[in-house]
C-alpha positions as CSV (number, residue, x, y, z in Angstrom):
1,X,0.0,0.0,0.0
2,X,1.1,3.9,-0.9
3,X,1.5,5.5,2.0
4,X,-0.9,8.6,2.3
5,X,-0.2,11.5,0.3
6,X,1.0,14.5,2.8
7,X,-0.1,17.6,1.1
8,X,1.3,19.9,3.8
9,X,4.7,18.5,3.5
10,X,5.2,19.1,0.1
11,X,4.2,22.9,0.2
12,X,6.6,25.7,1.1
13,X,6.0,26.6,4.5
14,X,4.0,29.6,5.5
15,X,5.9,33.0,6.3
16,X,5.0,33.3,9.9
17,X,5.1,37.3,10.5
18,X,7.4,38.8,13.6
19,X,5.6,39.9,16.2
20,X,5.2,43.8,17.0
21,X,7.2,44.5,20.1
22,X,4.2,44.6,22.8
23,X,4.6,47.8,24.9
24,X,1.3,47.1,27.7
25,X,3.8,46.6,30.4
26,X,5.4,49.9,29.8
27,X,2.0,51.8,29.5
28,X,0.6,50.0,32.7
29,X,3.7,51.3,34.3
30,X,3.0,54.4,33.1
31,X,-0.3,54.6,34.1
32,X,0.7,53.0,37.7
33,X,3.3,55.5,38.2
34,X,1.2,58.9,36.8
35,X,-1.7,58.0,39.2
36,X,1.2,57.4,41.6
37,X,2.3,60.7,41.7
38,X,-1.3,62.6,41.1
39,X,-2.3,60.7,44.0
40,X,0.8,62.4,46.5
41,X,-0.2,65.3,44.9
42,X,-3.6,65.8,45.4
43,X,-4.8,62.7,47.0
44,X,-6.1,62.7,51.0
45,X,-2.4,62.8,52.2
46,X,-0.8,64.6,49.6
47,X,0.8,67.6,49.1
48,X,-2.2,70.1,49.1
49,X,-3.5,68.5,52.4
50,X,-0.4,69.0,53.9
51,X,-0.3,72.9,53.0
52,X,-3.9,73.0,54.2
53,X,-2.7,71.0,57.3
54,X,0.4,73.4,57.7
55,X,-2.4,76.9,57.5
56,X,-4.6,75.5,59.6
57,X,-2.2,74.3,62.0
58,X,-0.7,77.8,62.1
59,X,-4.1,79.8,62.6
60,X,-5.0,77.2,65.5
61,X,-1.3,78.5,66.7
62,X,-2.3,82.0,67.0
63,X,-5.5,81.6,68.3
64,X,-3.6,79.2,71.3
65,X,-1.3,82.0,71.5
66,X,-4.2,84.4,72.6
67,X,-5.9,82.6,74.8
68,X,-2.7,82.2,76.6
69,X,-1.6,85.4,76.7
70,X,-5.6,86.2,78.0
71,X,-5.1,83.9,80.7
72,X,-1.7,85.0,81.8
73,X,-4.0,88.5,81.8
74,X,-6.6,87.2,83.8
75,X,-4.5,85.1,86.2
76,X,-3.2,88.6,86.7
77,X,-6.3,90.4,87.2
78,X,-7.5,87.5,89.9
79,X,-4.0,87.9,91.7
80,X,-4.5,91.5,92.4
81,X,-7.9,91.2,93.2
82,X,-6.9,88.9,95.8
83,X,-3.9,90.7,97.1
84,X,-4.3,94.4,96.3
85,X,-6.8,96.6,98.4
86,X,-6.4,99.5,95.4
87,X,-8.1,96.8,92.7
88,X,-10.7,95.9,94.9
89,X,-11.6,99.1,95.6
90,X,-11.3,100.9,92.1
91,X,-13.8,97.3,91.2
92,X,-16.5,98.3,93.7
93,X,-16.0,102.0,92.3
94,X,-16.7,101.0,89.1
95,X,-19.0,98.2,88.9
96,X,-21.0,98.6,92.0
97,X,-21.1,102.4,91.8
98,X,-19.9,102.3,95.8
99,X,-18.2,105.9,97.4
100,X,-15.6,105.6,100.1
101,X,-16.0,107.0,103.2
102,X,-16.6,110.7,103.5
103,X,-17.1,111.1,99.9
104,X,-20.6,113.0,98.8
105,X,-22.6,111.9,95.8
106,X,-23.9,114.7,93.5
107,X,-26.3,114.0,90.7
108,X,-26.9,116.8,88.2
109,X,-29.9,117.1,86.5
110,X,-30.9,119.1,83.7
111,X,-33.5,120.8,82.5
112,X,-34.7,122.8,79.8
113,X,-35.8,126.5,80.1
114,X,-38.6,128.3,79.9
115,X,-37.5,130.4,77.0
116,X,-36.7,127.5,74.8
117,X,-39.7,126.1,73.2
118,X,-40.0,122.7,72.8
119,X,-38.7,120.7,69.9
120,X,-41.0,119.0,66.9
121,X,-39.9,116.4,65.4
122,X,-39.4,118.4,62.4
123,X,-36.5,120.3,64.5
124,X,-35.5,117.3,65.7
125,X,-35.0,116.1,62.0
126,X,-33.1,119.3,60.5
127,X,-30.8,119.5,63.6
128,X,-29.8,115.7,62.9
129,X,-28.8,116.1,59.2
């Protein structure tokens, strides 16, 4: 018996075409590496965070500094009221309207005259322009 023809063997074999140089593992390193960097940049941690961080950080600062310097002012104020007759005093002149021994209240009060008739509201309007 003939043994079976072999077409394929016969015929010149097929050109096989080089492959194109694949470049995805460059692009997904691309990729990788630009969200990378936008991410330090911008992301919750990144760069503009941490110059918001910094502002804040420095306006808290100030504000701290204030309220230390007010209570430094107020410790102070609590000192002398506890140790200094003169604070207490000028304090009870002040706030409580109170008059040391001796001293006489006067209260003026004022009045209009006779002569002087009194004001409409249309005087009162002219006068305040």
């Amino acid at each position: 018996m003939n043994p079976p023809v072999d077409y394929f063997n016969g015929l010149p074999s097929v050109p096989q075409r080089t492959p194109a140089p694949r470049h995805t593992g460059r692009y997904v390193l691309s990729l990788v590496t630009i969200l990378l960097v936008a991410n330090a940049i911008v992301g919750e941690r990144g760069l503009v965070a941490l110059f918001r961080a910094n502002q804040a950080h420095s306006s808290q600062q100030l504000i701290i500094d204030a309220l230390h310097a007010e209570n430094g002012r107020l410790r102070r104020y609590a000192q002398a009221l506890t140790t200094d007759p003169r604070t207490v005093e000028d304090v009870a002149r002040l706030e409580l309207g109170m008059l040391s021994p001796g001293e006489i209240l006067f209260t003026v009060k004022t009045s209009i005259a006779a002569s002087d008739p009194p004001m409409t509201s249309l005087d009162i309007e002219t006068t305040a322009r």
